[in-house]
C-alpha positions as CSV (number, residue, x, y, z in Angstrom):
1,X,5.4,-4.7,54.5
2,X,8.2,-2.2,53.9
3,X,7.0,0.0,50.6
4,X,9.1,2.8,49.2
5,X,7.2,5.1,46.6
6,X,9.1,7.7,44.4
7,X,6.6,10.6,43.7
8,X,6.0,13.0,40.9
9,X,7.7,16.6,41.3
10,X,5.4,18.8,40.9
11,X,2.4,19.4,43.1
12,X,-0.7,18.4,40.5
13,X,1.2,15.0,39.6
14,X,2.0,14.1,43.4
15,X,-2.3,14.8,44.1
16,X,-3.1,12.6,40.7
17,X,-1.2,9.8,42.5
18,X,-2.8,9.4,45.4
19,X,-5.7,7.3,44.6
20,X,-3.2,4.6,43.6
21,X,-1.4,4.9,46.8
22,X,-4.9,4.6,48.8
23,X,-5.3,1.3,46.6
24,X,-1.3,-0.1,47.3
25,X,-2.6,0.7,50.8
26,X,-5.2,-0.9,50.8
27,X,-3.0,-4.1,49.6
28,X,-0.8,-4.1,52.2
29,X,-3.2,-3.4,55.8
30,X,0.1,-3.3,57.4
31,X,2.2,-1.2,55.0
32,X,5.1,0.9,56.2
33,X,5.7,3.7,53.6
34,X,8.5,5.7,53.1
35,X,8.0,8.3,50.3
36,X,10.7,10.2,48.5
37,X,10.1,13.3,46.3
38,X,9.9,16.9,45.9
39,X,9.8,19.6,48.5
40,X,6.6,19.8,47.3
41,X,5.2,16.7,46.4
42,X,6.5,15.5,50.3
43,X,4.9,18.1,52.4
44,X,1.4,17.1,50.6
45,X,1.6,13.3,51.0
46,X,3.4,13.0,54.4
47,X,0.6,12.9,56.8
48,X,-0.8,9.9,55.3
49,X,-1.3,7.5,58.7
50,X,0.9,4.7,56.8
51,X,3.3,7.1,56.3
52,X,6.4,6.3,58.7
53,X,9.7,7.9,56.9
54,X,9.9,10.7,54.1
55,X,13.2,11.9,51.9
56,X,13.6,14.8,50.0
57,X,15.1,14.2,46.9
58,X,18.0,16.8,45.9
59,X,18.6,17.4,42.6
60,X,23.2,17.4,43.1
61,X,24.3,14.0,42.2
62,X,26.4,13.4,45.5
63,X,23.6,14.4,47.4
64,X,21.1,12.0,45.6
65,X,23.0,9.2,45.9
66,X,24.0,9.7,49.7
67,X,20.2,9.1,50.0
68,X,20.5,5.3,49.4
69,X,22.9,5.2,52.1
70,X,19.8,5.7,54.2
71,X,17.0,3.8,53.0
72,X,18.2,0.6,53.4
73,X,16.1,-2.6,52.1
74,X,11.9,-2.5,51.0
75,X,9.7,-5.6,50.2
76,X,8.5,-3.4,47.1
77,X,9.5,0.4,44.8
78,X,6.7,2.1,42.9
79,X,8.1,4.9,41.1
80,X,5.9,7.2,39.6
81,X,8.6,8.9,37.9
82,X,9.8,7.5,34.3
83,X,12.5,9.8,33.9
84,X,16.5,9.2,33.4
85,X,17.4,9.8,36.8
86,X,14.4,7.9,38.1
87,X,15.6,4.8,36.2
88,X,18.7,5.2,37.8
89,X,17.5,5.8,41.1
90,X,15.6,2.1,40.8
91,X,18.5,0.9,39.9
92,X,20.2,1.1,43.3
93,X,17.2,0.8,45.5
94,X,17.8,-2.5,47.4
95,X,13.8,-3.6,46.7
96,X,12.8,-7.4,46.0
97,X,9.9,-6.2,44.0
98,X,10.0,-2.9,41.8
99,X,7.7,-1.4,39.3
100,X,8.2,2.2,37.5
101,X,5.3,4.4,35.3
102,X,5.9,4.5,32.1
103,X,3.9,7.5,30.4
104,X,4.2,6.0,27.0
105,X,2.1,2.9,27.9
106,X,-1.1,4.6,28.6
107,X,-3.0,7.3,26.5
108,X,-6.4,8.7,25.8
109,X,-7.3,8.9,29.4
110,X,-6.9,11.2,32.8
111,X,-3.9,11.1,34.4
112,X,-5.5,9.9,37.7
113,X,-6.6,6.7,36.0
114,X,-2.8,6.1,34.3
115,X,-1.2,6.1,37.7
116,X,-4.0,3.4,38.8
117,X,-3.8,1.5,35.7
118,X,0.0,0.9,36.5
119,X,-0.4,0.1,39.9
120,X,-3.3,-2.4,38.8
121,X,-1.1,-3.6,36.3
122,X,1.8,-4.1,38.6
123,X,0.1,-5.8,41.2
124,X,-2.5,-7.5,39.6
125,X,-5.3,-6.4,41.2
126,X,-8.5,-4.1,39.8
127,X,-9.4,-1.3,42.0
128,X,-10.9,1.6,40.7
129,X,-9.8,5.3,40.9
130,X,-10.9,7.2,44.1
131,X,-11.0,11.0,44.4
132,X,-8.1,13.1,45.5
133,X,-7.1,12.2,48.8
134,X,-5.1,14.6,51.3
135,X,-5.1,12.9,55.2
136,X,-3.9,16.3,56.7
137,X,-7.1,18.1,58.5
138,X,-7.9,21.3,57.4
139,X,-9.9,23.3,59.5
140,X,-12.8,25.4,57.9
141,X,-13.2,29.1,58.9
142,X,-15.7,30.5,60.2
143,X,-16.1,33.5,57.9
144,X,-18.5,36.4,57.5
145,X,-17.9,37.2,53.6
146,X,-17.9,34.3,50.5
147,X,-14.3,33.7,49.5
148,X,-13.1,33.7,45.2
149,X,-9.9,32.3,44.8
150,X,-8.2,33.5,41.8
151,X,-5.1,31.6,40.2
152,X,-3.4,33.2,37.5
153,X,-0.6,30.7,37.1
154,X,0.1,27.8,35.5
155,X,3.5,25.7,35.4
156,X,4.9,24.3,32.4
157,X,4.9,27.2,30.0
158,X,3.2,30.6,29.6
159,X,0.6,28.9,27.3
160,X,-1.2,27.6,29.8
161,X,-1.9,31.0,31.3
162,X,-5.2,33.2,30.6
163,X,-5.0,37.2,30.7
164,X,-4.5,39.0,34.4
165,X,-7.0,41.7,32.9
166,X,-9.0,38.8,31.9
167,X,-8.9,37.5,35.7
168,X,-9.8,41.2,37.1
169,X,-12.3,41.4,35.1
170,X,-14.2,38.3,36.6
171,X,-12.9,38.9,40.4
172,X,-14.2,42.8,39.9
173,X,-17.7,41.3,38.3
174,X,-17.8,39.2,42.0
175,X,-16.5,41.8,43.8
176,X,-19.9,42.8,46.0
177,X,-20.6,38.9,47.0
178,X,-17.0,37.9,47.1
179,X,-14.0,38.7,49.1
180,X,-10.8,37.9,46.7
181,X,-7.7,36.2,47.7
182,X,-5.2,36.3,44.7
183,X,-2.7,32.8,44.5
184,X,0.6,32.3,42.9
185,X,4.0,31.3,43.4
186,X,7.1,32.8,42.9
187,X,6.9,32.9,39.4
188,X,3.9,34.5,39.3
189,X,4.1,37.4,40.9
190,X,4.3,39.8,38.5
191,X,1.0,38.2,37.3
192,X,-0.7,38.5,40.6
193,X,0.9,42.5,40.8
194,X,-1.4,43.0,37.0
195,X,-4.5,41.9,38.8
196,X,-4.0,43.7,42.0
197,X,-3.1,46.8,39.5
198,X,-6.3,45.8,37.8
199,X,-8.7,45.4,40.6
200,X,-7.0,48.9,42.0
201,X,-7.9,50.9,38.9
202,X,-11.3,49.4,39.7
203,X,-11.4,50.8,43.0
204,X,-12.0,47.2,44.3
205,X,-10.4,46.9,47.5
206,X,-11.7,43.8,49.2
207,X,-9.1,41.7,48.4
208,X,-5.9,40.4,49.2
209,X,-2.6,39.5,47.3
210,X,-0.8,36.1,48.7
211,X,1.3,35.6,45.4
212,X,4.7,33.9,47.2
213,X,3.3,34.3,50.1
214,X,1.8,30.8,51.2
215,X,3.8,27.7,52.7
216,X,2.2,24.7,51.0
217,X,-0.2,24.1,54.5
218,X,-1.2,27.4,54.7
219,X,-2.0,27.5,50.8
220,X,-4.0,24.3,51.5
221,X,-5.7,26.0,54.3
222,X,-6.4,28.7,51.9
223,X,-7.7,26.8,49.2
224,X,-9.7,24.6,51.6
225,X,-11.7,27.5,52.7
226,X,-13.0,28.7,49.3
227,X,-16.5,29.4,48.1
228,X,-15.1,29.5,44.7
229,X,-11.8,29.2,42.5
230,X,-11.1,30.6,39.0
231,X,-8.0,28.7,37.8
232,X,-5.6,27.8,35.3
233,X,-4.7,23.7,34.8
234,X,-2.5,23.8,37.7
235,X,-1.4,22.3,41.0
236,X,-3.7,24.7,42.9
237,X,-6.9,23.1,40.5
238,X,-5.8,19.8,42.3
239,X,-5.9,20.9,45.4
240,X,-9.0,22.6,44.8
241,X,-10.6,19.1,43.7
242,X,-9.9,17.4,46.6
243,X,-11.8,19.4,49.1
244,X,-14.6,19.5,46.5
245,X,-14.4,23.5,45.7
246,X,-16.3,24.8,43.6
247,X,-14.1,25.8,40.6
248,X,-14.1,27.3,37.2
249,X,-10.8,25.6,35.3
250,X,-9.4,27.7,32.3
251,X,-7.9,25.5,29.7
252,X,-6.1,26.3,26.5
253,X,-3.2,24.3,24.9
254,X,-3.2,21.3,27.6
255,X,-6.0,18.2,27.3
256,X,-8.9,18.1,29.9
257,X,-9.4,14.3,29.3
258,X,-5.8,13.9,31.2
259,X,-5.3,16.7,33.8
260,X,-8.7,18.4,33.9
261,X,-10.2,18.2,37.7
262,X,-10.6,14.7,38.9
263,X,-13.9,13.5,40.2
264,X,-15.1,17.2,41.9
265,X,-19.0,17.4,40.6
266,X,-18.6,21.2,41.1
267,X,-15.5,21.4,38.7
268,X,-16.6,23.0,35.3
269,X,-13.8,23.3,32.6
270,X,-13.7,27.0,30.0
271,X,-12.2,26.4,26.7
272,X,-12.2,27.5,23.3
273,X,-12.9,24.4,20.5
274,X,-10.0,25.1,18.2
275,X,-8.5,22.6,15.6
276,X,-5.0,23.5,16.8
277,X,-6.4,22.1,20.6
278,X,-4.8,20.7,22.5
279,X,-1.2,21.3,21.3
280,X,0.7,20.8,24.9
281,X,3.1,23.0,23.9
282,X,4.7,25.9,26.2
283,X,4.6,28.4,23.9
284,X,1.7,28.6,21.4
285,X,3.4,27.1,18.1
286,X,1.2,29.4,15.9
287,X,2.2,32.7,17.5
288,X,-1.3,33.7,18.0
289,X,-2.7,32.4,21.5
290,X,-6.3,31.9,20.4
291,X,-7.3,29.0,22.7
292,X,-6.7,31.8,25.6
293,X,-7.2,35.0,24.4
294,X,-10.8,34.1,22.5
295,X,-11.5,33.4,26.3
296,X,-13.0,36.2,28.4
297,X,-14.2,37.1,31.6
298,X,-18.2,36.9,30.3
299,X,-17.6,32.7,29.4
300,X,-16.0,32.7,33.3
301,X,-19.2,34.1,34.4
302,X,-21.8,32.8,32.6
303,X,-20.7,29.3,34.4
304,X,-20.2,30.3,37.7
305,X,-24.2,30.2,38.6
306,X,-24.2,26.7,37.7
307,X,-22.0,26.1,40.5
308,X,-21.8,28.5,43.1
């Protein structure tokens, strides 16, 4: 069974779909998959073990279509992708069965369980929603020291982002049982440069500053080999869930009940309970930023004894 799958761009999406791709496997014992995506979304998903061909997709039009030239035919497309140029792209894949998400079909429910619903849905089967799956092995350290993970960034819009001071103040409070390892990615830097300016001022000096430093393997290795992670609703809180780390998930104008952790039973979520929540808009529409800045490091800490 030949099985082409279009994956989400960005890296929280791509983790979200996996537990429907465990349950297409699990379909098709003798699938052959060849997954096309992101940079990012592709380095995560390719050492699946049914995993036999992978395609970065470029983002020039004569680029994307010279991919078709080289896929050739599939029994069945699953797109997770309901976009413009996905729609075209399933146009021209030479498929005899193909099936694409489409966001506005399913509501009031995590993200996780809408990418399983379609598959359900599209091959009319009812499997439930695993946890977060990643097939690559990730070796745990052997470390002296407990590691924090702190992640001040968030795609999608500076909403979603909570204070650096804010951040500093919780990795300084953690300081004496915690060595600190500060995330981000390129856009972020400056953000990780305020906490390290922080921490400084501090005279906290166990940590370290990987901001655009970190290949996608070596940030999974990273994040693998956490005691503990403070973090925005991000890619990175994905990842976190699906080695089970313990984590403390800031979350201001996007919903919990659709991208909060999935399934990791030491995953605790920090919000404020305004009316205006959750807006899921990039920039706060009201100018004032409450759901984040009514947030402070004390909240952060008051949780992390129920989990660490």
């Amino acid at each position: 069974m030949k099985i082409l799958i279009e994956l989400p761009t960005w890296m929280g999406d791509a983790l979200m779909t996996t537990p429907a791709i465990e349950n297409i496997i699990s379909c098709h014992k003798d699938a052959r998959v060849t997954l096309i995506g992101s940079s990012i979304s592709i380095e995560l998903l390719k050492n699946h073990p049914n995993v036999h061909e992978t395609h970065i997709f470029e983002k020039k039009y004569f680029k994307f279509f010279r991919i078709f030239k080289k896929l050739g035919n599939f029994d069945v497309f699953f797109s997770f992708r309901g976009s413009y140029r996905a729609r075209i792209f399933k146009f021209f894949i030479s498929a005899n069965k193909k099936y694409q998400f489409d966001k506005n079909k399913y509501s009031d429910f995590h993200q996780v369980d809408k990418y399983n619903s379609f598959i359900n849905e599209s091959l009319k089967i009812k499997r439930d929603s695993g946890k977060i799956v990643l097939h690559e092995l990730v070796r745990k350290n052997k470390k002296n020291n407990k590691i924090l993970g702190i992640n001040p960034g968030a795609s999608y819009g500076n909403a979603k982002r909570w204070y650096p001071q804010e951040f500093a103040n919780v990795a300084a409070a953690l300081s004496s049982k915690y060595d600190i390892i500060i995330f981000g990615g390129r856009d972020e830097v400056d953000l990780a440069l305020d906490i390290e300016k922080h921490l400084s001022q501090k005279n906290i000096k166990n940590f370290q500053n990987l901001a655009d430093k970190t290949s996608i393997k070596e940030l999974t290795r990273q994040i693998a080999n956490l005691d503990l992670f403070v973090t925005g609703d991000s890619g990175p809180m994905h990842l976190a869930a699906a080695f089970q780390i313990p984590t403390v998930a800031i979350f201001g104008p996007t919903d919990e009940i659709a991208t909060s952790q999935w399934k990791n039973d030491k995953g605790i979520v920090v919000k404020s309970d305004l009316e205006c929540q959750p807006c899921l808009k990039r920039e706060c529409p009201l100018k004032h930023h409450n759901c984040m800045k009514e947030i402070k490091a004390s909240d952060v800490l008051k949780v992390v004894n129920q989990i660490s």
